[in-house]
N, C-alpha and C positions, 0 to 999 in steps of 0.2 A: 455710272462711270467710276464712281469713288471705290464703290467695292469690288469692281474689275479689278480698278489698279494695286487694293488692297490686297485681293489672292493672291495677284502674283508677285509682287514686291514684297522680301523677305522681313520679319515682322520689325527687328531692329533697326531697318534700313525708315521703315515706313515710319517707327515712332520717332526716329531721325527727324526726319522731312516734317513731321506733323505737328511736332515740339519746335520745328526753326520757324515755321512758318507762324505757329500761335505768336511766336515772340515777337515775329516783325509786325504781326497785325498788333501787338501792346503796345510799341513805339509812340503811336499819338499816344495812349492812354496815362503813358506815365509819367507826365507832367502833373497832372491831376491828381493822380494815383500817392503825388509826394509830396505836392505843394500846396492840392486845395484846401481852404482854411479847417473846413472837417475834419480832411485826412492828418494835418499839421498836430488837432487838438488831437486826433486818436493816435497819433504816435506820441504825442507826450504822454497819454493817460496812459499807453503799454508800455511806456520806458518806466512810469511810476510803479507800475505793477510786475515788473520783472524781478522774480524769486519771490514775489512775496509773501508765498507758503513753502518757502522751503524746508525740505526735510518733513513734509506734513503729506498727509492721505486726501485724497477725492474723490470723490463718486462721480463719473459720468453716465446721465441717465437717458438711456435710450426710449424710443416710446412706444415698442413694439407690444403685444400682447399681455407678451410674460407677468407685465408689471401689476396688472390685476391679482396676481398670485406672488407677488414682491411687499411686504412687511416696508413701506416707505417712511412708516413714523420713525422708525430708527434713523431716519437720515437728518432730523430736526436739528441739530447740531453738529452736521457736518460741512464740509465741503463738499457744494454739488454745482455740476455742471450740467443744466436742463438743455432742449434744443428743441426750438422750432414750437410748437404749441402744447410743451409740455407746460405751459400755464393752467391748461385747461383744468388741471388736477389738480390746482393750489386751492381751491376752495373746500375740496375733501380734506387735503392734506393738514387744512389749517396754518402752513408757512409756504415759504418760496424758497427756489431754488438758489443759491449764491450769485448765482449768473446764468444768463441763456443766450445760446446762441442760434446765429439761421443766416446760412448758405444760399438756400436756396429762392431764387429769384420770384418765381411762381407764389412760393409762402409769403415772402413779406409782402409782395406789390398786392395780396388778396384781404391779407391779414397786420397791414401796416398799424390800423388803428388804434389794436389790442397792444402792437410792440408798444406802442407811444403812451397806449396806457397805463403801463405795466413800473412798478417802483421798482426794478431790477436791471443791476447794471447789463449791458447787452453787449454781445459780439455780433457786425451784422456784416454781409459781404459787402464790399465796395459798389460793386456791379449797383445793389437796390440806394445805392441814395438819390436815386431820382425820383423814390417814391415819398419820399421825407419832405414836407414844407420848407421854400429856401428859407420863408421866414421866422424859422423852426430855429428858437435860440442854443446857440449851441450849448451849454449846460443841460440842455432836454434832448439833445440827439447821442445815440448808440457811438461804442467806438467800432468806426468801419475798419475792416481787414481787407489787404489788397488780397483778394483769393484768384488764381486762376483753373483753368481746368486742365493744361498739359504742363507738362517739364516736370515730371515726380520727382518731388526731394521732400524729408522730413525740415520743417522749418525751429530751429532750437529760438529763433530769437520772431517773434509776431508784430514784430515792428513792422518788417520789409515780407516780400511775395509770400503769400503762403499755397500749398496746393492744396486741393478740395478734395482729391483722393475720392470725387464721387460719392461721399458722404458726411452728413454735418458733425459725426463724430468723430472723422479726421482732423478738423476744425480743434475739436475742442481735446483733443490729444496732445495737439501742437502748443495751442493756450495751454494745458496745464502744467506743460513740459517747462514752455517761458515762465510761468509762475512758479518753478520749482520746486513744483509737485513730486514725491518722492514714490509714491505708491498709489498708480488708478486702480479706479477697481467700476469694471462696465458694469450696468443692470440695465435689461430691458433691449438690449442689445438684441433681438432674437436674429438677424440673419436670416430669416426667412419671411415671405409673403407669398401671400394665398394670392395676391392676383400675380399673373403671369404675364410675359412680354416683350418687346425688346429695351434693351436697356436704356434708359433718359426716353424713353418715349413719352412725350404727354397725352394725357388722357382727361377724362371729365367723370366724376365719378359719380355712378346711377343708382344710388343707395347708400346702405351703412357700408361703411368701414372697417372691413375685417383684418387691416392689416395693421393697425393701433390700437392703445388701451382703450381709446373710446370710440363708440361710434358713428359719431359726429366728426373726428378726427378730420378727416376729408370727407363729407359728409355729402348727400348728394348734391350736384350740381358745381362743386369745387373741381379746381384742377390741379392734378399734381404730375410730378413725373415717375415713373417704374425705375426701379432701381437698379444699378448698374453693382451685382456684390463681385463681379471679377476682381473690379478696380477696386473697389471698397479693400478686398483683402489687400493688394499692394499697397495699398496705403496702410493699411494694420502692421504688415510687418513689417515696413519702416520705419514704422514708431513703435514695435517692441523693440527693433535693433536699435535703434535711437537713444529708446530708455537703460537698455541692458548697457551701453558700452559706458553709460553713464554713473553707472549704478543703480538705478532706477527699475522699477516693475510694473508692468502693465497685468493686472487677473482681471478675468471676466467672472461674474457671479450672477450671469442671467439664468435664470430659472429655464430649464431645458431648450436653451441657447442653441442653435447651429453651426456657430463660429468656433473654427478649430485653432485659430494662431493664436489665441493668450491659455495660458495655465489656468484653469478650475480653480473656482472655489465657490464653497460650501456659502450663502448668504448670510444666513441667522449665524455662521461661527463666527462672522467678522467682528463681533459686538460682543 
């Protein structure tokens, strides 16, 4: 039925209807979303961190293939933005990432244990703090982000709603934008995956992992979901127009990357 009404209802009319509706179903939610004592402490801890690299450079690092072929000891003194179980790599790497963040629901509720292990401060959706111990002190829990999945808009300030743009490095676009960040620069971003499908579909995965740096990544018997890169891209270029009107620059410097909205750059000439 849904995708009846979706052929024939014109596409702006439907994202109309689809974005009013998400909103009315948030109603209940955002009492909580403002006022529960976690969300209370993660709005203070983002109002503390607003611009607090401004006019400085970042790296947000994606965890696609490419990064096997990515020179990552040069980032040991940078600012980076990791996502999702880009932990896995810190024990190579010898350090961590400045911050990591995860959107997605599936990832934490599988892999809560490692976030909680983890001495890195965290951006994690709102949606997953039900996967968190209530009696989980707050000083030890992540700052949650109210993310939703409809109403696309680039969010400058990560106190209030942010959109998920379908990918966690929308997320952390937005975050470095609030941090005022003057210059991202993506790696590992490849925009591409070997497995195929319809988009946000969950799956269980029947082997190695060929669509992350490692292959354990989602590793057999994990579930994750197929990616949705239509949306991913609408959410990229509203955060390069976001950046540019700012002053601000978004490059990607993924080693033969797929992603066409950010300006090239050369990796090793960053440094």
């Amino acid at each position: 039925m849904k995708q009846t009404l979706k052929s024939i209802i014109p596409p702006a009319l439907w994202q109309w209807a689809r974005d009013s509706y998400d909103g009315i179903r948030r109603i209940p939610q955002l009492p909580a979303a403002y006022l529960h004592p976690w969300r209370r402490e993660s709005i203070k801890r983002l109002a503390a961190l607003k611009n607090i690299h401004k006019g400085k450079r970042a790296f947000i690092i994606g965890n696609g293939p490419s990064l096997k072929q990515t020179d990552l000891s040069k980032l040991k003194n940078e600012i980076t933005f990791g996502m999702n179980r880009i932990y896995l790599a810190f024990p190579e790497l010898g350090f961590t990432t400045t911050y990591i963040c995860a959107t997605n629901d599936l990832v934490v509720e599988q892999f809560v244990s490692d976030f909680l292990a983890l001495q890195v401060p965290q951006f994690i959706a709102w949606r997953s703090h039900r996967h968190y111990p209530a009696s989980l002190p707050i000083p030890n829990l992540p700052a949650f982000i109210y993310t939703t999945y409809t109403g696309p808009k680039f969010a400058t300030d990560a106190r209030y709603r942010v959109w998920e743009g379908a990918t966690v490095t929308n997320l952390a676009l937005q975050l470095a934008y609030h941090m005022g960040v003057e210059q991202v620069i993506l790696i590992g971003v490849d925009h591409n995956f070997a497995s195929k499908g319809d988009a946000n579909k969950t799956v269980v995965s029947e082997g190695d992992d060929p669509n992350h740096f490692m292959p354990d990544y989602f590793g057999k018997g994990i579930k994750w979901q197929l990616p949705d890169l239509d949306t991913s891209e609408v959410g990229y270029i509203m955060a390069r127009e976001a950046y540019r009107k700012a002053g601000r620059e978004i490059l990607d410097a993924t080693v033969g990357g797929k992603l066409t909205v950010f300006p090239k750059a050369e990796y090793d000439s960053l440094f």
